[in-house]
C-alpha positions in Angstrom: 61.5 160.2 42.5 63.8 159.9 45.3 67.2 158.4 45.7 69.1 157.3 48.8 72.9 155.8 49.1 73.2 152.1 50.1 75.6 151.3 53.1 79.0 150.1 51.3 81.4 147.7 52.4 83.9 150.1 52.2 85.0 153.5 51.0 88.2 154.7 50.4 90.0 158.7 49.3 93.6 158.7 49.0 95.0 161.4 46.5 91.7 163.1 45.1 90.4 159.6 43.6 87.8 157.6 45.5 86.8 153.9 45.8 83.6 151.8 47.0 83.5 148.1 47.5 80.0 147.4 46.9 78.6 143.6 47.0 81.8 142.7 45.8 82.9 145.0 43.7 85.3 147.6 43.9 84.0 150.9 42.1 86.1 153.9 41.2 83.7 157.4 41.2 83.9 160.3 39.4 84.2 163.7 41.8 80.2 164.1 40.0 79.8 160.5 42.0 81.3 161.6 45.0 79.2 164.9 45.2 76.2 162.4 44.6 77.0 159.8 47.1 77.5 162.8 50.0 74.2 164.1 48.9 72.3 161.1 49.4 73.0 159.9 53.2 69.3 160.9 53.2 66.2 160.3 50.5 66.4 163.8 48.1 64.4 164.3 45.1 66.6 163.8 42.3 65.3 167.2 41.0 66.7 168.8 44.6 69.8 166.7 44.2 70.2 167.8 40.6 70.4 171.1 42.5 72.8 170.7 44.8 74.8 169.4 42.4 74.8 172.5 40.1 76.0 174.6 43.1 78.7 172.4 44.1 80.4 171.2 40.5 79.0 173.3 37.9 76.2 172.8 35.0 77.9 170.2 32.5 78.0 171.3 28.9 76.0 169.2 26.7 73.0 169.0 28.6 71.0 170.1 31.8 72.5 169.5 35.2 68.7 167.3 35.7 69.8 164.9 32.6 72.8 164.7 34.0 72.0 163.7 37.1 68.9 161.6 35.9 72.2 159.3 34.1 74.3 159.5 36.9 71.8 158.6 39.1 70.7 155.4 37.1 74.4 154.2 36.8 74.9 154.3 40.6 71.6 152.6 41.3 72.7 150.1 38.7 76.1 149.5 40.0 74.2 148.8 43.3 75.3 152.4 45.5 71.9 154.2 45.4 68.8 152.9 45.4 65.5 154.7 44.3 62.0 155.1 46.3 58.7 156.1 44.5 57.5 157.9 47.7 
């Protein structure tokens, strides 16, 4: 599977913490969201972005850096920021 960011209506960093306002909503993201949202200005395999992610932030503790990013992924196409293609 693939993932790609959606265009926001706005994106704000002031002091280490960053915002979206997507559809409405103003989102605060995790520094493991921010790292995803760079990542994704282009389609990536989620197992590439998985990756990516392990050599920018580190493998989490409690599970693999793919379930990980399999969860953080779904949240972010939930909240509306990514969205997923099949191809």
């Amino acid at each position: 599977m693939k993932v790609q960011r959606r265009p926001v209506d706005d994106l704000l960093t002031r002091d280490g913490e960053t915002a979206v306002l997507a559809h409405g909503k103003a989102l605060r993201l995790s520094a493991v969201a921010v790292a995803i949202y760079e990542l994704t200005e282009h389609e990536i395999e989620v197992e590439s972005l998985a990756e990516a992610l392990e050599s920018q932030v580190g493998a989490p503790a409690d599970r693999s850096t793919l379930e990980a990013t399999e969860a953080a992924v779904a949240m972010m196409v939930r909240r509306g920021i990514l969205t997923r293609s099949s191809r």
